[in-house]
Kinemage of the C-alpha trace (Angstrom):
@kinemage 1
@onewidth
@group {chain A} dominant
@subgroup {mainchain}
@vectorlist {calphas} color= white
{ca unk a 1} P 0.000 0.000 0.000
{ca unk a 2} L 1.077 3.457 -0.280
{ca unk a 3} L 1.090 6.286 2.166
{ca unk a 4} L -0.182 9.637 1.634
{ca unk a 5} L -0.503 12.935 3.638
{ca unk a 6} L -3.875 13.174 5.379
{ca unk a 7} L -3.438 16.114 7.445
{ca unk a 8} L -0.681 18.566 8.430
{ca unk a 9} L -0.651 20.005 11.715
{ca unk a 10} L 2.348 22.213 12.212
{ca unk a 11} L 5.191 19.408 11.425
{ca unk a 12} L 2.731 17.605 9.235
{ca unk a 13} L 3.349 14.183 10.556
{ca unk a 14} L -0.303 12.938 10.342
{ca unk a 15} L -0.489 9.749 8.351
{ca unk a 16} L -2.670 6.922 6.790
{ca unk a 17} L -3.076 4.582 4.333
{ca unk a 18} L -4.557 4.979 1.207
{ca unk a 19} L -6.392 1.986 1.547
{ca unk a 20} L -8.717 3.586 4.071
{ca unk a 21} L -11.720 4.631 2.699
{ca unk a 22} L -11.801 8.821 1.968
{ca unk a 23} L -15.021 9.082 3.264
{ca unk a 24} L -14.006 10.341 6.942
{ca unk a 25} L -16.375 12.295 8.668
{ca unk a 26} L -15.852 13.967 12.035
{ca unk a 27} L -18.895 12.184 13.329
{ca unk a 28} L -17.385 8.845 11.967
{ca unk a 29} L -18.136 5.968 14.300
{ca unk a 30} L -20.509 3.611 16.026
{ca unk a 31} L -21.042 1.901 12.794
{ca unk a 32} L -19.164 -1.280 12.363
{ca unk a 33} L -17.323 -1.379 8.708
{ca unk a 34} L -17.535 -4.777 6.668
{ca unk a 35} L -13.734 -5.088 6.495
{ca unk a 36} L -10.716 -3.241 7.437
{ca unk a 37} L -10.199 -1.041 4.211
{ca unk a 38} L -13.911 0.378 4.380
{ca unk a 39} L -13.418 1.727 7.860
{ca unk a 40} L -13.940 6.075 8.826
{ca unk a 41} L -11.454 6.623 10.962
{ca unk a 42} L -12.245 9.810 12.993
{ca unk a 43} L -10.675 12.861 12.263
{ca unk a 44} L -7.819 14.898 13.538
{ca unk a 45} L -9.207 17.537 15.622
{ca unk a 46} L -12.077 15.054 16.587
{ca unk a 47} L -13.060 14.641 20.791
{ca unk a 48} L -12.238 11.232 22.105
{ca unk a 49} L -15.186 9.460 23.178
{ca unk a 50} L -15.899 8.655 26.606
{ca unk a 51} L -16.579 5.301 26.863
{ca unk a 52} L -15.874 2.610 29.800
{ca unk a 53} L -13.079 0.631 29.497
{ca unk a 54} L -11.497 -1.879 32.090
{ca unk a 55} L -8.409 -2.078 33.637
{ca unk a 56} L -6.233 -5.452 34.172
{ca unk a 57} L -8.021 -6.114 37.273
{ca unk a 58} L -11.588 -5.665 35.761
{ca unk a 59} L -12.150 -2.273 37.576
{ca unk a 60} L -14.383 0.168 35.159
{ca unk a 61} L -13.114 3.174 34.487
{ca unk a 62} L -13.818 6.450 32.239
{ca unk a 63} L -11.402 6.597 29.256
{ca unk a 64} L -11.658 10.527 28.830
{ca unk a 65} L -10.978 10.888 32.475
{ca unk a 66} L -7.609 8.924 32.025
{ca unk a 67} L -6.765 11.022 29.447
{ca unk a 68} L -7.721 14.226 31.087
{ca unk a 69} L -3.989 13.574 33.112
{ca unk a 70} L -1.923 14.367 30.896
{ca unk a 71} L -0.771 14.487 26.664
{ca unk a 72} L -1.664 10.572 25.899
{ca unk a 73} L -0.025 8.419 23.010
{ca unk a 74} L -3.103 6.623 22.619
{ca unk a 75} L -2.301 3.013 21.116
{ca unk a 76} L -5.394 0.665 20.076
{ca unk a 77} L -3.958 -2.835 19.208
{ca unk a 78} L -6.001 -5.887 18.155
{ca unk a 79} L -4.723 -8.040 20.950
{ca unk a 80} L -1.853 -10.131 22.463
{ca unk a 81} L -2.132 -12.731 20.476
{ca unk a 82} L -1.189 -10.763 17.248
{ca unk a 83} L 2.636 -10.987 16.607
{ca unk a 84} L 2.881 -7.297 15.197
{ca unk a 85} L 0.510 -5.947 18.366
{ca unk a 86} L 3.563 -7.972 20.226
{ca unk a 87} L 6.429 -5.787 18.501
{ca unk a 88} L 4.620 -2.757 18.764
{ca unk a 89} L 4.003 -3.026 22.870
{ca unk a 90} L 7.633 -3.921 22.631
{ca unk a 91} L 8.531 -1.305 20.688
{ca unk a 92} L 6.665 1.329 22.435
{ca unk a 93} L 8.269 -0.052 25.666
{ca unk a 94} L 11.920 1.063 24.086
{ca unk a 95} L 10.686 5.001 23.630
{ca unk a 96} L 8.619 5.360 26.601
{ca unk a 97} L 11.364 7.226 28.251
{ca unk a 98} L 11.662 9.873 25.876
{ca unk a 99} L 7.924 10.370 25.482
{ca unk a 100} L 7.422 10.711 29.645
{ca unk a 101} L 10.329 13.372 29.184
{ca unk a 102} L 8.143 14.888 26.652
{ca unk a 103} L 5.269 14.909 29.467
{ca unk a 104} L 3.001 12.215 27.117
{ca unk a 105} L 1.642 9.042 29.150
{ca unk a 106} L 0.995 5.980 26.843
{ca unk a 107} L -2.792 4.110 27.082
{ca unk a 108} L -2.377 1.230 24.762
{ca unk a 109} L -6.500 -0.650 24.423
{ca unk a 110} L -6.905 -4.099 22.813
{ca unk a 111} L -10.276 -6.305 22.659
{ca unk a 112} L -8.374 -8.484 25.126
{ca unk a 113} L -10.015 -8.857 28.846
{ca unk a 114} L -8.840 -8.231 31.460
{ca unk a 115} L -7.170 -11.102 31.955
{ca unk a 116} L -5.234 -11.644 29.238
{ca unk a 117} L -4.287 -7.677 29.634
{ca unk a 118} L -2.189 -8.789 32.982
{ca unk a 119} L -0.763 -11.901 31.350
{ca unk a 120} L 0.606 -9.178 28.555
{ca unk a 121} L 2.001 -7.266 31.430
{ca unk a 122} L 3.412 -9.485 33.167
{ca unk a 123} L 4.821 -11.550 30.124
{ca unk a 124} L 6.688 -8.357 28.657
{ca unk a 125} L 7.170 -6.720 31.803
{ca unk a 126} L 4.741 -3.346 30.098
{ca unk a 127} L 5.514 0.041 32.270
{ca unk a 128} L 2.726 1.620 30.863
{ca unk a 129} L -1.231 0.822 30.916
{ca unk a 130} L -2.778 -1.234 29.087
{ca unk a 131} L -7.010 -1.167 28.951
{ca unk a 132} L -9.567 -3.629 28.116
{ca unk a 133} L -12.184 -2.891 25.128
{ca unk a 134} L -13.768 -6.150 25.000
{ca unk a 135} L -16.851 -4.539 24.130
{ca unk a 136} L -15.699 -2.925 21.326
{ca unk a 137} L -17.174 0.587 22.115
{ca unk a 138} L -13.936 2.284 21.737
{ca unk a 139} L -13.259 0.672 18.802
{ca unk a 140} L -16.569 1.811 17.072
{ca unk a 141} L -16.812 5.736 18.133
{ca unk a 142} L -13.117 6.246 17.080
{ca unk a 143} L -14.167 4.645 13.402
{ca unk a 144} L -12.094 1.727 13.777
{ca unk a 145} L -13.824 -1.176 14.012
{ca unk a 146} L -14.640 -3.995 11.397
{ca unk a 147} L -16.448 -7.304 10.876
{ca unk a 148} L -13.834 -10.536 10.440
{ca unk a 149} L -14.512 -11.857 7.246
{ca unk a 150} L -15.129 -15.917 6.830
{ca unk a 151} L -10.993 -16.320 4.898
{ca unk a 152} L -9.294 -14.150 8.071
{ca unk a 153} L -11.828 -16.206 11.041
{ca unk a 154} L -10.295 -19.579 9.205
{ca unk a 155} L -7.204 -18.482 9.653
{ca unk a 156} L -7.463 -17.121 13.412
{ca unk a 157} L -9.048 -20.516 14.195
{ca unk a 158} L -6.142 -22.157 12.193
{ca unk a 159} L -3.940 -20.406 15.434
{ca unk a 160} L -5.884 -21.116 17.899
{ca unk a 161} L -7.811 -17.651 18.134
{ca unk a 162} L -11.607 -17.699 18.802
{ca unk a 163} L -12.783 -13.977 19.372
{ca unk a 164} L -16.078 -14.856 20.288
{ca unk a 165} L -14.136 -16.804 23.405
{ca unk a 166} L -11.766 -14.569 24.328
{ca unk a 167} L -14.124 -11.572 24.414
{ca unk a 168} L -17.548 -12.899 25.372
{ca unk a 169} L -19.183 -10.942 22.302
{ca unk a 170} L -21.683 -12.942 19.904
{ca unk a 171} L -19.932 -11.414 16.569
{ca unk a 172} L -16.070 -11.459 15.911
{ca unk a 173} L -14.594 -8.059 15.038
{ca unk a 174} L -11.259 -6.444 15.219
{ca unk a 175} L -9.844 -2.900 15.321
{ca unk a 176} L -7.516 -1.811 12.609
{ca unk a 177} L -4.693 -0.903 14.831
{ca unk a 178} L -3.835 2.927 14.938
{ca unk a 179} L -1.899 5.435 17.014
{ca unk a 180} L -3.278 9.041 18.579
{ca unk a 181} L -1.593 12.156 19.974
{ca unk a 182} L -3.940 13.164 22.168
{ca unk a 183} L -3.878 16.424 24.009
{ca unk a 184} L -4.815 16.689 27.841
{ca unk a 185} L -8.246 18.269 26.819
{ca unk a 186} L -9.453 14.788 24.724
{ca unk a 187} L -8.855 15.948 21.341
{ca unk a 188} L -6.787 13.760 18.700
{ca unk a 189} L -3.895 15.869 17.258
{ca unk a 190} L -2.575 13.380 15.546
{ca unk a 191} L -3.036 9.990 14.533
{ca unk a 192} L -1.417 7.137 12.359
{ca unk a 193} L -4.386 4.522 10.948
{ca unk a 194} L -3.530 1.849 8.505
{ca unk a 195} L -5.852 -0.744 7.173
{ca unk a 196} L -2.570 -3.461 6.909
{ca unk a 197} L -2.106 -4.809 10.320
{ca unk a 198} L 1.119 -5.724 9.250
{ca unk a 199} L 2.035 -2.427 8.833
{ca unk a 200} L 2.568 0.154 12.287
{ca unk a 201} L 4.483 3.517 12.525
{ca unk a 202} L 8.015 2.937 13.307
{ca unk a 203} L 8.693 4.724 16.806
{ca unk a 204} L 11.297 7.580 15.790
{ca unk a 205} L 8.490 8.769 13.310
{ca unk a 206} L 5.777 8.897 16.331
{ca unk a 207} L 8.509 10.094 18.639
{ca unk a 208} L 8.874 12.747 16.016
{ca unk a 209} L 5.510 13.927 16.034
{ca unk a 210} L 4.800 13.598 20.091
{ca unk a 211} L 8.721 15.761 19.939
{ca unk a 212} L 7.075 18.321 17.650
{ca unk a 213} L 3.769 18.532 19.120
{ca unk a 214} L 5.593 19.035 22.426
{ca unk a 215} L 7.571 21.896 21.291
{ca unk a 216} L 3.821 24.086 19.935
{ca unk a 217} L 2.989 24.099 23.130
């Protein structure tokens, strides 16, 4: 696939793919696309939403107010299981130092439970948080979700991944993986969305943009 400019917002590091389809609105959401390259990714500039998400211990708790602490590198992941989702925890692990000297926090949110979000930590020994979106919600208001076709659920089941299992929900989706800057006030100032899980921005380029974004301020 081949990347294009989306948006420029000072440095002009805002990126996507051009697989994604163009028609992004800033009320994109709630809607549940029919595969990853048909998804509306909401737009720079957009409020996160405020939905509930769950912390490693199950405990409920207000994703806008956990943003509300601080600048957030806002991470959504399709789960542990996913080798890539492994090398980009891993990866985000290796800058987190410079971003908390830039005053960021990372909040990285998967369709794992709970559960599985402490076996993560505990496996790759994660600084940061990690939240629970089993439900999906997040997923869906920030434009992100899709429907698993039949090829991809044959070939999750072929690894020994059943969705419906691991999250308790009746239908199996997935969030195209993506990356926010997110200021302290809830609004995305940046964000990195591609439709090829394979593919995730390399950490000097976000480290870039959370560098640049820092020095606006």
């Amino acid at each position: 696939m081949r990347i294009r400019v989306v948006a420029a917002i000072g440095l002009g590091l805002a990126i996507a793919l051009s697989g994604c389809s163009r028609a992004r609105r800033a009320d994109a959401g709630a809607a549940v696309a029919a595969g990853p390259t048909a998804i509306h990714p909401v737009l720079i500039g957009t409020e996160v939403p405020n939905v509930t998400l769950f912390t490693p211990d199950g405990q409920p708790g207000s994703l806008r107010a956990a943003l509300a602490q601080k600048p957030t590198v806002l991470v959504i992941y399709r789960g542990n299981w996913c080798v890539y989702c492994q090398r980009q925890l891993a990866d985000l692990q290796k800058i987190e130092p410079d971003l908390l000297g830039l005053g960021y926090q990372i909040i990285a949110v998967s369709p794992d439970p709970p559960a599985e979000l402490k076996k993560t930590i505990q496996g790759r020994q994660l600084n940061y948080r990690l939240l629970s979106d089993y439900q999906m919600n997040a997923a869906r208001l920030l434009g992100l979700a899709y429907y698993v076709d039949a090829a991809m659920r044959r070939d999750l089941e072929r690894y020994g991944v059943d969705l419906q299992s691991l999250t308790g929900q009746p239908e199996w989706m997935l969030p195209v993986p993506a990356v926010f800057l997110v200021s302290a006030d809830g609004r995305i100032r940046w964000e990195y969305v591609n439709p090829d899980y394979k593919e995730r921005v390399p950490p000097e380029v976000l480290l870039a943009a959370a560098r640049a974004l820092a020095e606006k301020k």
